[in-house]
KOLFI-394139 format. One record per residue (C-alpha): residue in three letters; x, y, z. Coordinates in pm, whole numbers, padded with zeros to 5 digits, always signed. Example, Ala and Ser with C-alpha at 12.3 -4.5 7.8 and 13.67 -1.06 7.14 Angstrom:
<atoms>
ALA+01230-00450+00780SER+01367-00106+00714
</atoms>
This chain:
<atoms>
UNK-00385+03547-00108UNK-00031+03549-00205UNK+00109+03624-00544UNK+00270+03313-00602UNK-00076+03102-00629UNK-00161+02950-00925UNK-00464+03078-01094UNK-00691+02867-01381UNK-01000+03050-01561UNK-01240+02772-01601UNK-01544+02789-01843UNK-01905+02630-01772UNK-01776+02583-01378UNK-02069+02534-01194UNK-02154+02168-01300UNK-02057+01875-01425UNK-01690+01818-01550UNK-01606+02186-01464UNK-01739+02190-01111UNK-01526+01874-01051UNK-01232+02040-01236UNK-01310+02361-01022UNK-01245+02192-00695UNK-00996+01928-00806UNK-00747+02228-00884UNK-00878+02404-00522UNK-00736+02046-00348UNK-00418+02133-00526UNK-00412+02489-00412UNK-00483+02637-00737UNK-00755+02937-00724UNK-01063+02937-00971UNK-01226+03253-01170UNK-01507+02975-01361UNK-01808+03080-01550UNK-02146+02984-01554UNK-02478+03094-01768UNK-02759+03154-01582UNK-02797+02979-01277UNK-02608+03148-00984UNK-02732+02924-00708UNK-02517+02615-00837UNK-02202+02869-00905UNK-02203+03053-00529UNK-02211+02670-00468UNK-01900+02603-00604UNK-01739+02905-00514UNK-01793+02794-00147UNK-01687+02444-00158UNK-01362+02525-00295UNK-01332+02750-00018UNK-01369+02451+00209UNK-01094+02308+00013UNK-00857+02579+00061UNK-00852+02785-00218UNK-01041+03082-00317UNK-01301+03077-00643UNK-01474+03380-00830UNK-01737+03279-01017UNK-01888+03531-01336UNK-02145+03476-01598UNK-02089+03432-01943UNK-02257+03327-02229UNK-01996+03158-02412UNK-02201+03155-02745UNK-02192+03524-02719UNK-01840+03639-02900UNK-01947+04023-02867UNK-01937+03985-02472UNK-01608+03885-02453UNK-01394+04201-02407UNK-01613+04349-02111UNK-01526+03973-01982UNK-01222+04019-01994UNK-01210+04418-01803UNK-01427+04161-01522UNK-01178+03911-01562UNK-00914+04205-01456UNK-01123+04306-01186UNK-01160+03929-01035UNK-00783+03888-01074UNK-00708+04217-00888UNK-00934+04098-00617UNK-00700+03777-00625UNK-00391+04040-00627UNK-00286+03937-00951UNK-00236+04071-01325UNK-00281+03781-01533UNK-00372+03393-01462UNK-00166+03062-01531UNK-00451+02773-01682UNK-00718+02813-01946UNK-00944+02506-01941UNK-01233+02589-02200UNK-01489+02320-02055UNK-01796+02524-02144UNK-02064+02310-02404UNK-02415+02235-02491UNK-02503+01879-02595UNK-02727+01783-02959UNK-02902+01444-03108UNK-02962+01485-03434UNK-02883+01257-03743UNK-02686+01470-03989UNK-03009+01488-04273UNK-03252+01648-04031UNK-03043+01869-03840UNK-03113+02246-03902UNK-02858+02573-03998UNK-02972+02701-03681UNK-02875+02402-03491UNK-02572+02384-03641UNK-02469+02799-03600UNK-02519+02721-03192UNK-02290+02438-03181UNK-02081+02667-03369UNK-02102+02953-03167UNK-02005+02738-02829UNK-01743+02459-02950UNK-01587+02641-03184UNK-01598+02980-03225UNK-01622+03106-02851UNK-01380+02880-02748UNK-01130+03044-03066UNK-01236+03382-02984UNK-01251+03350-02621UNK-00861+03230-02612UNK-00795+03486-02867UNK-00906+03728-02650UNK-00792+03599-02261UNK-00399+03501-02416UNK-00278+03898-02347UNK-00418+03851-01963UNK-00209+03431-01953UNK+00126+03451-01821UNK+00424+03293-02031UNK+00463+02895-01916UNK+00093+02888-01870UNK-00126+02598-01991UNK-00480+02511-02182UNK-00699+02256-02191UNK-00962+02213-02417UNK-01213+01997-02390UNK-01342+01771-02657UNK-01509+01418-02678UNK-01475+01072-02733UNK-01740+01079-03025UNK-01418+01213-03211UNK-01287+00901-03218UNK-01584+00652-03257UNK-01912+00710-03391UNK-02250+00730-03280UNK-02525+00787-03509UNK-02721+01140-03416UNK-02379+01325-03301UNK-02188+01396-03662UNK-02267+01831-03561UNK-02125+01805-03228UNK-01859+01563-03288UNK-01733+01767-03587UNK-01690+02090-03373UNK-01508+01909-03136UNK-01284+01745-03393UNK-01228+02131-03479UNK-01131+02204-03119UNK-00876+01932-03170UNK-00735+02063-03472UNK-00709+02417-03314UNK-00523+02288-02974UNK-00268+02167-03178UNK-00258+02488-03328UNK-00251+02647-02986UNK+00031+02451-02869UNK+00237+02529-03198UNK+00183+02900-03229UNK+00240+02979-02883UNK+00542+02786-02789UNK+00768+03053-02824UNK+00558+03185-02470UNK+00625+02854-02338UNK+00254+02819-02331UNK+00126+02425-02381UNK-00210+02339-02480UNK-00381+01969-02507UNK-00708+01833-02554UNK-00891+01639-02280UNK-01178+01389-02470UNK-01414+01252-02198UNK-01614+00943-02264UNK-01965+00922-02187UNK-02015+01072-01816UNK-02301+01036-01561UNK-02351+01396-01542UNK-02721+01634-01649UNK-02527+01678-01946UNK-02747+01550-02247UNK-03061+01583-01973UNK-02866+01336-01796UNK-02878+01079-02070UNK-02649+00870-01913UNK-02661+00962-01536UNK-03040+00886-01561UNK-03137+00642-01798UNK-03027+00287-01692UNK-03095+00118-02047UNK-02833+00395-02153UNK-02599+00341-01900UNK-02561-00023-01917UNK-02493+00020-02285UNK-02189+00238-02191UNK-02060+00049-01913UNK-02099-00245-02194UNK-01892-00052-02445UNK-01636+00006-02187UNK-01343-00207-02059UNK-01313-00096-01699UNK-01705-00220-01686UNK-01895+00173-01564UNK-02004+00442-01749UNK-01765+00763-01660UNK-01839+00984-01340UNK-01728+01413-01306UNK-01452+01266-01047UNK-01273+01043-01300UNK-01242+01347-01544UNK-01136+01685-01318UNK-00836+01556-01102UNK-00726+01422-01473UNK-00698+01793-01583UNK-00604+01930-01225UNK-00343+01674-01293UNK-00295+01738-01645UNK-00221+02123-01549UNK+00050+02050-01277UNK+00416+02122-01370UNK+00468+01698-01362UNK+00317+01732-01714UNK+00461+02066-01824UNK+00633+01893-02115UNK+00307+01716-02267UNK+00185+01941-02522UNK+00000+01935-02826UNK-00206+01595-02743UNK-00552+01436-02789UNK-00581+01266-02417UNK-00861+01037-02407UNK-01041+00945-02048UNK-01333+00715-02150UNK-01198+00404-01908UNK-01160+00243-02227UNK-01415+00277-02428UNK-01523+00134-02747UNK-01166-00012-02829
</atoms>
């Protein structure tokens, strides 16, 4: 690999919207270190279809609820990028989540401390601790949700740590201008993905109600949301920065 290629650190890679962002930024020539949690089949998966699109991928696990883990991350983080002949990386996309249903009078402290621990504060802590090892002009993308925007009863926990993430990007983007660092926010729609037990993949009452709710007529699929960010990360869009970018093909307007 050369020095000059562009290298993104993506979390929760091996599915869903981070599998598709994984080898939407490969197409582009970008190379991958993404995590996963446990299952290693679907990540060496990944890994070797962005080969196949031209660009190499590291995969290593991560429990992104688990603060206390980051800083040996990061001395395997150094490791991957030597192996990539490189000293720091270019893209943060913090994609990693966990989904909850619960209205907000039943749901539990406990419930409530692990959305927490994933949406908010390992996605804090996790920049906190990768922005040393992200070279100057470099971008992140966090990734939040449509339920930010409109409501749907049973999500008020998760919603609310993603309108945190929102609040923090613009944060991001403010504090670390002077490294010519951007950040934005990327809120997905629903998506036909195993994300929610594949809710809305799955069920077809649920995803008619979507596709209802939603003025290009289809509930969202992983391919409508990673080339956005691959796209999103690209100098053509070095100078947005700072924003709330919705990709729900209209939904609930």
């Amino acid at each position: 690999m050369t020095t000059g290629t562009r290298i993104a650190i993506v979390t929760g890679g091996s599915r869903g919207l981070g599998r598709s962002t994984v080898l939407n930024l490969a197409r582009r020539g970008v190379a991958s270190i993404f995590t996963y949690h446990s299952n290693r089949e679907e990540a060496d998966k990944v890994v070797a279809l962005a080969k196949a699109e031209g660009a190499e991928a590291i995969a290593l696990q991560l429990d992104t609820a688990d603060a206390s883990a980051f800083a040996a991350f990061a001395e395997s983080l150094k490791q991957a990028l030597t192996t990539l002949g490189a000293e720091r990386f270019d893209y943060l996309v913090n994609n990693a989540g966990t989904s909850h249903h619960n209205a907000i009078a039943t749901t539990t402290a406990e419930e409530l401390d692990g959305l927490y621990n994933v949406h908010f504060k390992g996605v804090f802590l996790l920049t906190q601790t990768l922005l040393p090892l992200m070279n100057d002009g470099g971008r992140i993308v966090n990734i939040s949700s449509g339920l930010t925007r409109f409501s749907a009863p049973g999500s008020a926990a998760y919603a609310s740590m993603k309108g945190a993430i929102e609040v923090l990007t613009r944060y991001l983007a403010r504090e670390l201008g002077e490294r010519g660092i951007a950040a934005n926010t990327v809120a997905p729609g629903a998506i036909a993905t195993d994300f929610s037990g594949g809710m809305v993949r799955d069920n077809p009452e649920v995803n008619r109600m979507v596709a209802s709710n939603t003025a290009l007529g289809r509930a969202g699929e992983p391919e409508d949301i990673g080339p956005m960010i691959a796209a999103l990360l690209s100098p053509e869009n070095r100078w947005v920065n700072g924003q709330r970018i919705e990709v729900s093909g209209g939904m609930l307007l």
